[in-house]
C-alpha positions as CSV (number, residue, x, y, z in Angstrom):
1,X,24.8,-10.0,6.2
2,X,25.6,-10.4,2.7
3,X,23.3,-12.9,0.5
4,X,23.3,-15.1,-2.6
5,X,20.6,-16.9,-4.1
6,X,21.3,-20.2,-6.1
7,X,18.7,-20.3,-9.2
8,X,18.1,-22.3,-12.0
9,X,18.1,-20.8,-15.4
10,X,16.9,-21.9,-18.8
11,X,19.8,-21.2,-20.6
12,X,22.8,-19.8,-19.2
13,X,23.9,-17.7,-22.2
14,X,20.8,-15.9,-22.6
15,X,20.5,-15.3,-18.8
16,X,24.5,-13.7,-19.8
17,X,23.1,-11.2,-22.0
18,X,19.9,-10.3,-20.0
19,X,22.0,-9.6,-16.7
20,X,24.9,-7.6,-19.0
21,X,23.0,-5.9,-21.5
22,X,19.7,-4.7,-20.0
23,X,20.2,-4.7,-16.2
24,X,24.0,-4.1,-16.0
25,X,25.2,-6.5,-13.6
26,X,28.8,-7.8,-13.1
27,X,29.1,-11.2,-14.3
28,X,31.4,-13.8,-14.1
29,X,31.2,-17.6,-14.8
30,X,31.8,-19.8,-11.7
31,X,31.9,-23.4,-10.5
32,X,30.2,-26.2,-12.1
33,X,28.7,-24.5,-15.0
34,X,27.5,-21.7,-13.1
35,X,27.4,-17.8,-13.8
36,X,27.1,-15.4,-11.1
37,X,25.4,-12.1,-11.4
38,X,26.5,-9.1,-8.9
39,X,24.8,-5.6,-9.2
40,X,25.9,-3.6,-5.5
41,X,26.6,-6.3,-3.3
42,X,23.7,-8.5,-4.3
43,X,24.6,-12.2,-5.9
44,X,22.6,-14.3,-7.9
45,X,23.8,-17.7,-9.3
46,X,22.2,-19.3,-11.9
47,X,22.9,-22.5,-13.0
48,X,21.3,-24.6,-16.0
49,X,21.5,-28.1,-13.9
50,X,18.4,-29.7,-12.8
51,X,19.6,-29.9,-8.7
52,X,15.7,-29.5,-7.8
53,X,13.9,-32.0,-10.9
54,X,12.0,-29.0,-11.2
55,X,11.9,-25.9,-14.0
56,X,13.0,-22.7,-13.0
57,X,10.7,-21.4,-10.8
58,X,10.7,-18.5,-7.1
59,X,7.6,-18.0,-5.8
60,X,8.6,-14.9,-4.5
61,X,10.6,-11.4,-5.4
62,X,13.6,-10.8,-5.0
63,X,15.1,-7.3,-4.0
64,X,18.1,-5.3,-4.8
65,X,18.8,-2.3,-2.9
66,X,20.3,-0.1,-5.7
67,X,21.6,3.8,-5.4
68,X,20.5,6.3,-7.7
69,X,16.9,4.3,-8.1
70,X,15.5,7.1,-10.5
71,X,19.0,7.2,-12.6
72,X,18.8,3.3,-12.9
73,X,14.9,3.3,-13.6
74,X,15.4,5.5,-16.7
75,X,18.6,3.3,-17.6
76,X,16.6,0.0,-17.7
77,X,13.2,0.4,-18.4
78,X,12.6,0.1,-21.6
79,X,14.5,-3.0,-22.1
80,X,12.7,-5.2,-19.9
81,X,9.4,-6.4,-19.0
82,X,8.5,-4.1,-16.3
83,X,6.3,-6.3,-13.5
84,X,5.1,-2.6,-11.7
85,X,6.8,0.8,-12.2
86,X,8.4,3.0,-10.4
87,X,6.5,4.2,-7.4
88,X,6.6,5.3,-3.6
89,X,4.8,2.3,-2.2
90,X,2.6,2.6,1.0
91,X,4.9,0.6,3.3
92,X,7.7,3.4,2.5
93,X,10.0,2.0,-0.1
94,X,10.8,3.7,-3.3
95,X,10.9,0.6,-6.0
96,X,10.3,-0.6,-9.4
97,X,9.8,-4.0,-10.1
98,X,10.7,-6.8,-13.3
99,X,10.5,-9.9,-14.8
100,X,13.6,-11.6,-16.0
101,X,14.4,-13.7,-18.9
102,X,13.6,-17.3,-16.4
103,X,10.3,-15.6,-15.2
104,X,12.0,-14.2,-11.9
105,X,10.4,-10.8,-10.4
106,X,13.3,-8.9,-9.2
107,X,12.4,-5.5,-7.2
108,X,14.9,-2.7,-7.4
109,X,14.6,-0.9,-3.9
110,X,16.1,2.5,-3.5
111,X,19.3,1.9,-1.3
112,X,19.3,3.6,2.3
């Protein structure tokens, strides 16, 4: 089962270069206004429209199983604001957690 998430975003050229530039993500602009971020098989969709008459806001995390965890740590950690580090949790996943530039926590899960 594949998933994508619909998000809002504060401003949709800034969520551009965040998503490009310091996570590496596949982007392309879709319907209505509405960028799409892919990074192995995950999709996030931000859009700057107000479908919710609410401001951007999860309260949750959202993971991304990602292979090569370590390689990808060392690639984007010191351009983001790291939420925990990299670490063998207790409940067995290997993961590193972030904010983003909307104040989304994204967890990057080692792929099995």
């Amino acid at each position: 089962m594949s998933l994508t998430i619909l998000l809002r975003c504060h401003d949709v050229e800034q969520t551009r270069a965040f998503y490009r530039s310091r996570l590496g993500f596949d982007l392309s602009d879709t319907a209505e206004g509405t960028l799409t971020a892919v990074l192995h098989g995950g999709a996030l969709v931000f859009t700057p429209a107000d479908l919710w008459g609410a401001a951007p806001g999860f309260t949750g995390t959202i993971y991304l199983a990602v292979p090569a965890l370590d390689d990808y740590y060392a690639t984007v950690k010191d351009g983001v604001s790291l939420a925990w580090p990299l670490q063998d949790m207790p409940y067995g996943s290997r993961e590193f957690g972030i904010r983003d530039c909307n104040g989304y926590y994204l967890a990057f899960r080692q792929q099995a």
